[in-house]
C-alpha positions in Angstrom: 0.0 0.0 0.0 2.6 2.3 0.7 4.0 1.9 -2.7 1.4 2.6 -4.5 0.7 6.0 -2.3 4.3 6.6 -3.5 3.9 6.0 -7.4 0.6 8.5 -7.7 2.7 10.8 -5.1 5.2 10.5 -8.0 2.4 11.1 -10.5 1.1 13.9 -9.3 4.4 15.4 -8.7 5.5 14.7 -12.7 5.5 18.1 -14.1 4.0 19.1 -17.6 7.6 18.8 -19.8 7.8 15.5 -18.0 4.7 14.0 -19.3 5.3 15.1 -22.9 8.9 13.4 -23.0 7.0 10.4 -21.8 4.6 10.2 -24.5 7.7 10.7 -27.0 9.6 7.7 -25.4 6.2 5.2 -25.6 5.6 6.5 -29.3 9.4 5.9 -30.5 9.2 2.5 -28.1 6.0 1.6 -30.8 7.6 2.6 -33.8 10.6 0.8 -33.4 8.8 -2.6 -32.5 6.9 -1.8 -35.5 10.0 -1.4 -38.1 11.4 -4.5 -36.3 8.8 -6.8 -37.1 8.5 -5.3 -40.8 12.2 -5.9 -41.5 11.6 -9.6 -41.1 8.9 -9.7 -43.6 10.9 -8.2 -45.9 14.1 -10.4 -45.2 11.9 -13.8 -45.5 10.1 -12.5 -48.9 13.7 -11.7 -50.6 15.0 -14.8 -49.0 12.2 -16.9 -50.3 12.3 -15.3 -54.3 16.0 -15.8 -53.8 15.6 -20.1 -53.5 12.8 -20.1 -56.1 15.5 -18.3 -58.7 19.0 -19.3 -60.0 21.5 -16.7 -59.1 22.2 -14.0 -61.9 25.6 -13.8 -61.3 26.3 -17.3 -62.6 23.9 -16.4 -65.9 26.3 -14.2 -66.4 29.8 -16.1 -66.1 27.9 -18.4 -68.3 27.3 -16.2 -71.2 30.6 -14.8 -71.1 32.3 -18.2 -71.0 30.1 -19.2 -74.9 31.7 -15.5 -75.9 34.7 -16.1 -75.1 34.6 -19.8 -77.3 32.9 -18.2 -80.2 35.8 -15.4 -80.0 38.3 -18.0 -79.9 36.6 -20.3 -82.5 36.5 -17.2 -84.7 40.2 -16.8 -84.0 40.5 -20.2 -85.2 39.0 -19.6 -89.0 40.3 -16.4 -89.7 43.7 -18.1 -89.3 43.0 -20.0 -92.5 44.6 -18.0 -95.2 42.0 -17.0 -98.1 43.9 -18.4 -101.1 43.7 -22.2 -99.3 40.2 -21.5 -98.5 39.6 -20.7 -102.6 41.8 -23.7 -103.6 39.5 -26.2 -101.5 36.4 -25.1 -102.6 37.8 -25.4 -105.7 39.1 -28.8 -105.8 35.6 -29.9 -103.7 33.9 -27.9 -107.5 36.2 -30.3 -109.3 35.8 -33.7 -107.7 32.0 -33.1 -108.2 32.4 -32.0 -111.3 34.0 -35.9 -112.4 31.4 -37.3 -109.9 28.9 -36.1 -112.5 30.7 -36.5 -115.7 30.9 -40.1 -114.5 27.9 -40.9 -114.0 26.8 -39.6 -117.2 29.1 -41.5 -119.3 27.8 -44.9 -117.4 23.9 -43.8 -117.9 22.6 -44.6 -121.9 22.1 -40.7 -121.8 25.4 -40.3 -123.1 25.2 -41.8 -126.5 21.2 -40.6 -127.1 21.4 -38.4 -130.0 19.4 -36.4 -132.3 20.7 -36.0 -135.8 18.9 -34.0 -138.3 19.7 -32.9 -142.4 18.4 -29.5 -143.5 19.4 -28.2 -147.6 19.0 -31.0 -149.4 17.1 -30.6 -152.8 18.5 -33.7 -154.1 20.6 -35.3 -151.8 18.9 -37.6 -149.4 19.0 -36.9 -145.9 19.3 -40.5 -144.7 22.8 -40.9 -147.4 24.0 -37.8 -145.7 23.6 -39.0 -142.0 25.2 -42.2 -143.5 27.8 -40.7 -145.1 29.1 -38.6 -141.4 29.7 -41.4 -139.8 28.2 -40.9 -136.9 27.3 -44.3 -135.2 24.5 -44.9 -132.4 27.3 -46.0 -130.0 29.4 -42.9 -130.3 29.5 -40.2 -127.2 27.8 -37.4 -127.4 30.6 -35.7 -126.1 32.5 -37.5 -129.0 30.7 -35.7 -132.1 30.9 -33.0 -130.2 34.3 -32.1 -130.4 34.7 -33.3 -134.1 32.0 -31.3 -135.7 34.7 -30.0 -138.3 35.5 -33.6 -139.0 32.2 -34.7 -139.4 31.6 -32.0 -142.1 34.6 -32.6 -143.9 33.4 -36.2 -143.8 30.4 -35.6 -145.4 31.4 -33.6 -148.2 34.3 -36.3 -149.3 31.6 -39.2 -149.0 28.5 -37.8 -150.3 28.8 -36.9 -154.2 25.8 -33.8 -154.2 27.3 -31.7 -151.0 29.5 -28.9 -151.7 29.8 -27.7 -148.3 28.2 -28.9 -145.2 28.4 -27.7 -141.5 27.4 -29.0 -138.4 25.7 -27.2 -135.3 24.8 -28.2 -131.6 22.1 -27.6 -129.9 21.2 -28.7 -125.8 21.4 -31.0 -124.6 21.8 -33.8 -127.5 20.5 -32.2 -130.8 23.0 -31.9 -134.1 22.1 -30.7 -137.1 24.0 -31.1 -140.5 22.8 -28.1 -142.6 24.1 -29.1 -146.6 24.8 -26.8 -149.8 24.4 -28.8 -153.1 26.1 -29.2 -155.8 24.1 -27.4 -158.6 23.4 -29.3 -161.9 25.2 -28.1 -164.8 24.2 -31.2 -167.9 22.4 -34.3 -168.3 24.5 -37.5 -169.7 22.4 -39.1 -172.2 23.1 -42.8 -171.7 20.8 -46.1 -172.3 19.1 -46.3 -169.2 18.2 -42.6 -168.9 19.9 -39.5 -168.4 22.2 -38.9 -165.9 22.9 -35.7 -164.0 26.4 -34.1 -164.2 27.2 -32.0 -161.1 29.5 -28.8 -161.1 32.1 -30.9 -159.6 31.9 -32.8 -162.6 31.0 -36.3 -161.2 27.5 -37.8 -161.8 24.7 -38.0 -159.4 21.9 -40.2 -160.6 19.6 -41.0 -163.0 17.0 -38.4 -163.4 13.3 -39.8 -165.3 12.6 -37.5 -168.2 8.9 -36.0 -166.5 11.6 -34.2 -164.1 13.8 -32.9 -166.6 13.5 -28.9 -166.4 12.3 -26.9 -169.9 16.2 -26.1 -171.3 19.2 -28.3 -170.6 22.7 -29.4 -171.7 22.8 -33.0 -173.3 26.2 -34.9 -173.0 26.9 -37.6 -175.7 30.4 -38.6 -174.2 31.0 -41.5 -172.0 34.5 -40.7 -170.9 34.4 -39.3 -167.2 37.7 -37.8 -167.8 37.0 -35.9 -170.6 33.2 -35.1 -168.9 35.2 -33.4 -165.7 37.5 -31.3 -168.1 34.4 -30.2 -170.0 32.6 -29.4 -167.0 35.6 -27.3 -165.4 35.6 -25.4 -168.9 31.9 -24.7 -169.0 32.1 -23.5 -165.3 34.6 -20.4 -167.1 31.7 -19.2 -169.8 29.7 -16.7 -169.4 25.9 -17.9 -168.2 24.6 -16.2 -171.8 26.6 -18.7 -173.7 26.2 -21.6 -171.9 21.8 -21.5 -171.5 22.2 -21.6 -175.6 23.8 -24.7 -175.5 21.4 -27.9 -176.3 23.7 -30.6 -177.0 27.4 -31.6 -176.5 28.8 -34.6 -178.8 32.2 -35.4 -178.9 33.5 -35.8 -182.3 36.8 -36.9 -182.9 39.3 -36.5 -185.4 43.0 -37.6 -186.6 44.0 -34.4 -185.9 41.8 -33.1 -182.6 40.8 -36.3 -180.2 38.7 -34.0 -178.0 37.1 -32.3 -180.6 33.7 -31.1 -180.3 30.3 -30.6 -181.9 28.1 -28.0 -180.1 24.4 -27.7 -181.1 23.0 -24.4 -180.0 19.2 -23.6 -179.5 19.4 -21.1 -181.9 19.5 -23.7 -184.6 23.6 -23.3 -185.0 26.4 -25.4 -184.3 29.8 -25.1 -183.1 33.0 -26.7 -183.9 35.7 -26.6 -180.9 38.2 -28.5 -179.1 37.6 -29.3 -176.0 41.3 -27.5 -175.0 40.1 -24.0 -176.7 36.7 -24.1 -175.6 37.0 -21.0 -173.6 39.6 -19.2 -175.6 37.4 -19.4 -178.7 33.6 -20.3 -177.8 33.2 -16.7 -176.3 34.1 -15.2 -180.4 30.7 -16.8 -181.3 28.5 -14.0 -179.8 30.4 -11.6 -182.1 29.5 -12.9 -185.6 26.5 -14.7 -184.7 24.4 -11.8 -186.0 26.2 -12.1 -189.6 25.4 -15.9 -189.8 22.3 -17.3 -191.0 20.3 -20.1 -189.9 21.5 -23.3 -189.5 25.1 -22.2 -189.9 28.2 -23.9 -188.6 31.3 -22.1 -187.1 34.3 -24.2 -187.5 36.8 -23.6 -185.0 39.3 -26.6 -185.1 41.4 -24.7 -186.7 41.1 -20.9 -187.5 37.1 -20.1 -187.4 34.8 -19.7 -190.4 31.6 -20.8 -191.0 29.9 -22.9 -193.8 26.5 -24.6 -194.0 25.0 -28.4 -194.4 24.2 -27.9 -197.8 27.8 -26.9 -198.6 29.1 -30.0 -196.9 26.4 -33.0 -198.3 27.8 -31.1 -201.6 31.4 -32.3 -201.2 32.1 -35.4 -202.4 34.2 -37.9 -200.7 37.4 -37.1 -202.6 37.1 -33.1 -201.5 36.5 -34.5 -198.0 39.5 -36.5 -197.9 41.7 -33.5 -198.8 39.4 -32.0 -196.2 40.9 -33.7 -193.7 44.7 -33.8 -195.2 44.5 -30.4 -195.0 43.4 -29.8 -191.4 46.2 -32.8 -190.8 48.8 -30.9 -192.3 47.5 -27.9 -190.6 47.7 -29.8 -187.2 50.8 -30.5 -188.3 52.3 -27.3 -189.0 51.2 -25.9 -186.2 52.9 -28.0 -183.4 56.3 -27.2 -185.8 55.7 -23.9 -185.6 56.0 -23.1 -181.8 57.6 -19.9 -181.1 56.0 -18.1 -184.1 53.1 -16.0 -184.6 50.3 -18.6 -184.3 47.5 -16.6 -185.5 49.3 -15.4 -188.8 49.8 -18.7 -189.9 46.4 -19.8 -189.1 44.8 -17.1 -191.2 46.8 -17.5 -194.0 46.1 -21.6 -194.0 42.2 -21.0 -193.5 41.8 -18.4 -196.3 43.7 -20.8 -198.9 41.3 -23.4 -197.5 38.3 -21.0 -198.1 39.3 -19.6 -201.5 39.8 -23.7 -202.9 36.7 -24.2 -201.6 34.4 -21.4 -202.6 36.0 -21.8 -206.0 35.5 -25.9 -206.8 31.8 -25.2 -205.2 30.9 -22.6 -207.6 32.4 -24.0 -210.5 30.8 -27.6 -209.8 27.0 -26.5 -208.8 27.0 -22.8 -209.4 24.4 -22.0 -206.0 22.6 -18.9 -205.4 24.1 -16.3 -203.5 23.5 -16.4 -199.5 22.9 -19.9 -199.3 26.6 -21.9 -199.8 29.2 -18.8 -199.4 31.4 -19.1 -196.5 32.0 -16.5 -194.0 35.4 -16.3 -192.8 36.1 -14.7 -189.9 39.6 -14.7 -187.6 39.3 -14.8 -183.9 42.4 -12.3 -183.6 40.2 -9.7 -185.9 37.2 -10.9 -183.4 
């Protein structure tokens, strides 16, 4: 009891300042507790996220660590100089490459080919792709690279082509494109007639319904002499040579390749095959003073005469005919070194004057019809 008297004596003794730093004291006593028991929530909450996550710091060593491998694996290929780098990928290009060749030469794509003819107007196309040689078990790779061979092949084999050429096309298509011979005469034989090509070998027997409107006939079976004549006719002028009908070789003692031109303007020509281009070409200057039906002797000299003057010689003015144009022959091959032509125009009018003289004594013919024309090819 006399404790508690003391404590309210105490009481009522505190003074006003007193009580107010008593309140202060139980407020910051409060507060304290308060902060206190908040700081342990807070320390079990971050304790608590902290176990449910992984720790950053070790994230971060982590990804470091994989930078620091790609750096050094980097490291590693820029050491690789660039010129080694180019020479394997090449020699990786190469080896597939032969891989794939290799397989294609094994698989039958490799000798599938396409072979076509184009230009042929005479020439068959199946004797032309006989005639390159090209087999079904060559490469394609093969004909390939021998497509100048091929060509030259085919002109050599095949008589029509002139020229022929040969093109590729992908993946497996050739094509032999062909220019022709052109046709310059027609050999009249037994079975037909015969084309004669500008090389001057035949081609084959042509049926008359396919025979154009205006051709040369050959009446000659030498081949030899056929290729000379050819070459000779390839040298005239195109005017001269659509005149010409018909070709005969005619043959003498004197001239063995002498010839008998008929034209289709109802003349004929005399020539040796050896002078045919030197004096054929003289005919389209005195054609316009001969009359129809004339012939133009140029075996030796040129002049002209007609059939009725020659089925009026007998056989007695024939022979010396022919003595004379022996002794001609004759006189001409002695006379090498001289002036051919003089001699030749001085022979042919002696010839012309006998002749015109015995004709007019003997039958005594109208004028126009048996007088001989002479003409020299040096006076042209």
């Amino acid at each position: 009891m006399a404790k508690k008297d003391q404590e309210s004596q105490e009481k009522q003794v505190l003074t006003e300042w007193q009580k107010r730093n008593l309140e202060f004291l139980r407020k910051k006593e409060t507060k304290d507790s308060e902060e206190f028991a908040n700081g342990k929530v807070v320390h079990s909450q971050e304790a608590t996220s902290n176990e449910s996550q992984p720790p950053v710091k070790k994230k971060v060593k982590k990804k470091k660590k994989t930078k620091r491998k790609k750096r050094k694996k980097g490291n590693t290929t820029s050491n690789i100089p660039i010129a080694q780098q180019n020479l394997a990928g090449l020699v990786i290009f190469i080896a597939a490459l032969l891989i794939v060749f290799s397989l294609f030469f094994i698989s039958p794509w490799s000798k599938q080919k396409v072979l076509t003819v184009s230009g042929t107007k005479n020439a068959l196309p199946e004797d032309v792709k006989v005639a390159s040689g090209i087999l079904d078990t060559d490469y394609i790779t093969h004909v390939f690279f021998n497509q100048g061979k091929v060509a030259s092949t085919v002109e050599k084999t095949n008589v029509w082509v002139k020229k022929a050429t040969v093109t590729y096309s992908f993946p497996n298509q050739f094509n032999i494109a062909v220019k022709e011979y052109p046709i310059v005469a027609y050999r009249q034989t037994t079975n037909g007639y015969v084309s004669i090509l500008q090389s001057g070998k035949t081609g084959g027997t042509v049926s008359t319904s396919n025979l154009p409107d205006k051709f040369i006939t050959l009446k000659m079976d030498d081949e030899k002499k056929i290729e000379e004549l050819v070459k000779e006719l390839n040298k005239l002028d195109t005017k001269i040579k659509n005149n010409i009908q018909i070709i005969n070789l005619t043959p003498t003692k004197a001239t063995s390749d002498l010839l008998t031109i008929e034209l289709y303007d109802g003349n004929s020509i005399r020539v040796p095959l050896s002078q045919l281009t030197v004096k054929l070409p003289y005919y389209e200057k005195i054609k316009s003073q001969l009359s129809d039906g004339s012939i133009v002797d140029m075996e030796v000299g040129l002049y002209t005469t007609t059939p009725e003057v020659e089925s009026s010689k007998t056989d007695g003015d024939k022979k010396k005919d022919k003595d004379k144009t022996d002794k001609k022959e004759e006189n001409a091959t002695s006379e090498e070194g001289q002036d051919t032509t003089t001699s030749t125009e001085q022979h042919s009018e002696e010839e012309t004057i006998s002749e015109n003289s015995g004709i007019q004594t003997e039958e005594n013919p109208p004028v126009g019809q048996e007088t001989t024309h002479r003409t020299s090819p040096a006076q042209g």
